[in-house]
C-alpha positions in Angstrom: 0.0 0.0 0.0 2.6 2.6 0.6 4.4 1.9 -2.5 0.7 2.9 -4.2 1.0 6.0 -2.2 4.4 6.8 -2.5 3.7 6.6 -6.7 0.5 8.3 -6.8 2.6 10.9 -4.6 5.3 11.1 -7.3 2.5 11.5 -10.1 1.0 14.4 -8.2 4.3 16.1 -7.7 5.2 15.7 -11.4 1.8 17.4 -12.4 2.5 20.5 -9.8 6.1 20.9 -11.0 4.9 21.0 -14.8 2.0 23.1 -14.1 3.3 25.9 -11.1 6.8 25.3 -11.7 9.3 27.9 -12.4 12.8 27.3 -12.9 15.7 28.5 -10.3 18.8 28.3 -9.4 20.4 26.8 -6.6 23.5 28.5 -5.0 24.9 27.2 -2.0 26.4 29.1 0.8 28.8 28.0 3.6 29.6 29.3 6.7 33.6 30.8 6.7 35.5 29.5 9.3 33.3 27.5 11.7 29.4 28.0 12.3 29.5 31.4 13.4 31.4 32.7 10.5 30.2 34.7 7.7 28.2 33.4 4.7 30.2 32.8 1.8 30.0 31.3 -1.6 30.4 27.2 -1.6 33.8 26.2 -3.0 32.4 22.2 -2.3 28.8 22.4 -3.3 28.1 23.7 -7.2 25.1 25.9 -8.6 22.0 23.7 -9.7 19.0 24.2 -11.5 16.3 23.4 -10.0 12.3 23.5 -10.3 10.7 25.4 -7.7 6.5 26.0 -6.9 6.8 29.3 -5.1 4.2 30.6 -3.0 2.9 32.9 0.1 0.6 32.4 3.1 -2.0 35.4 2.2 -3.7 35.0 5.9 0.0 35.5 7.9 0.2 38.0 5.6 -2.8 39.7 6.5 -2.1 39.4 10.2 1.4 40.6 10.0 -0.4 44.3 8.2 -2.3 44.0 11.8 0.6 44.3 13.8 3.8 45.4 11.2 6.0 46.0 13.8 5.8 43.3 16.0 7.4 39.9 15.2 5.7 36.3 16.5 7.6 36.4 19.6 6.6 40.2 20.9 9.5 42.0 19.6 9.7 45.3 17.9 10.7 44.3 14.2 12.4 47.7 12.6 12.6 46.1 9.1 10.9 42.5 7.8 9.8 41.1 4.0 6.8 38.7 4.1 8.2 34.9 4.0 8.0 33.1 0.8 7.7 29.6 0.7 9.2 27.6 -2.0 8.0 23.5 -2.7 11.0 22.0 -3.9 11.9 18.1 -5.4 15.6 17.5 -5.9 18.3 15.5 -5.2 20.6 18.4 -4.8 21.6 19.1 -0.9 19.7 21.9 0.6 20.9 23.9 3.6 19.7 27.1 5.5 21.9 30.2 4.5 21.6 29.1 0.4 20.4 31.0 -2.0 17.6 30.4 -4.4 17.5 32.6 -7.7 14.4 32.5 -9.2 15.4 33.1 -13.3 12.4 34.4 -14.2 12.5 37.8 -12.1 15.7 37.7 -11.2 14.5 37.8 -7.4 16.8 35.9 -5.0 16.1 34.6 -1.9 18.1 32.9 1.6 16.5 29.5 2.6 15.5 30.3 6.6 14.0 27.0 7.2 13.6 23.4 5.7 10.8 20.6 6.1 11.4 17.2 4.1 8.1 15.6 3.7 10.0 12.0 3.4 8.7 11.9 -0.3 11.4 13.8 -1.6 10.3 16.8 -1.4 11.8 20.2 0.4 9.5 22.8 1.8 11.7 25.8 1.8 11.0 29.1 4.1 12.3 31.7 2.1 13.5 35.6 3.0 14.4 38.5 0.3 18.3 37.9 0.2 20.4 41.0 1.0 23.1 42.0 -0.9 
């Protein structure tokens, strides 16, 4: 039975990709000397291309125009963009402080967070990148 699932999962995700799909580029970032170094460029990891379905949470949204300068934990926020989540299938590794590049706008993005489903797929929590 979970092998049914696990294709009909496949199937669905294929349908999603070609349908909402957009290509992007992958460009991973490591830390410089140790974890509390800056973010630099990847000399280990290389740029992929990837397929990404990108998308926002209208209703956080909404509540965030509520309240625009206080973040989920009570603090005063002087400066925030509205996540942007990204759906993501790839074999390619992911890690928090990459870089997505979506070619279509040119608009770039850090990866915050990231939630494997165990299918294969990468639910990324996106940020505007700066610089």
């Amino acid at each position: 039975m979970s092998s049914n699932f696990a294709r009909l999962a496949g199937l669905a995700r294929n349908a999603v990709d070609k349908v909402l799909g957009e290509p992007a580029i992958l460009k991973p970032f490591d830390r410089a000397r140790g974890p509390h170094g800056r973010l630099s460029a990847s000399d280990t990891r290389p740029e992929v291309e990837i397929t990404a379905v990108f998308y926002q949470d209208t209703e956080r949204a909404a509540r965030e125009r509520a309240q625009p300068l206080v973040s989920r934990s009570g603090d005063r926020l002087m400066n925030r963009t509205p996540e942007i989540f990204a759906s993501v299938s790839t074999a390619a590794e992911i890690a928090t402080g990459d870089r997505i590049v979506r070619t279509g706008t040119g608009a770039t993005y850090q990866v915050e967070t990231r939630d494997p489903d165990g299918n294969g797929n990468i639910i990324l929590g996106l940020s505007a990148a700066k610089g």
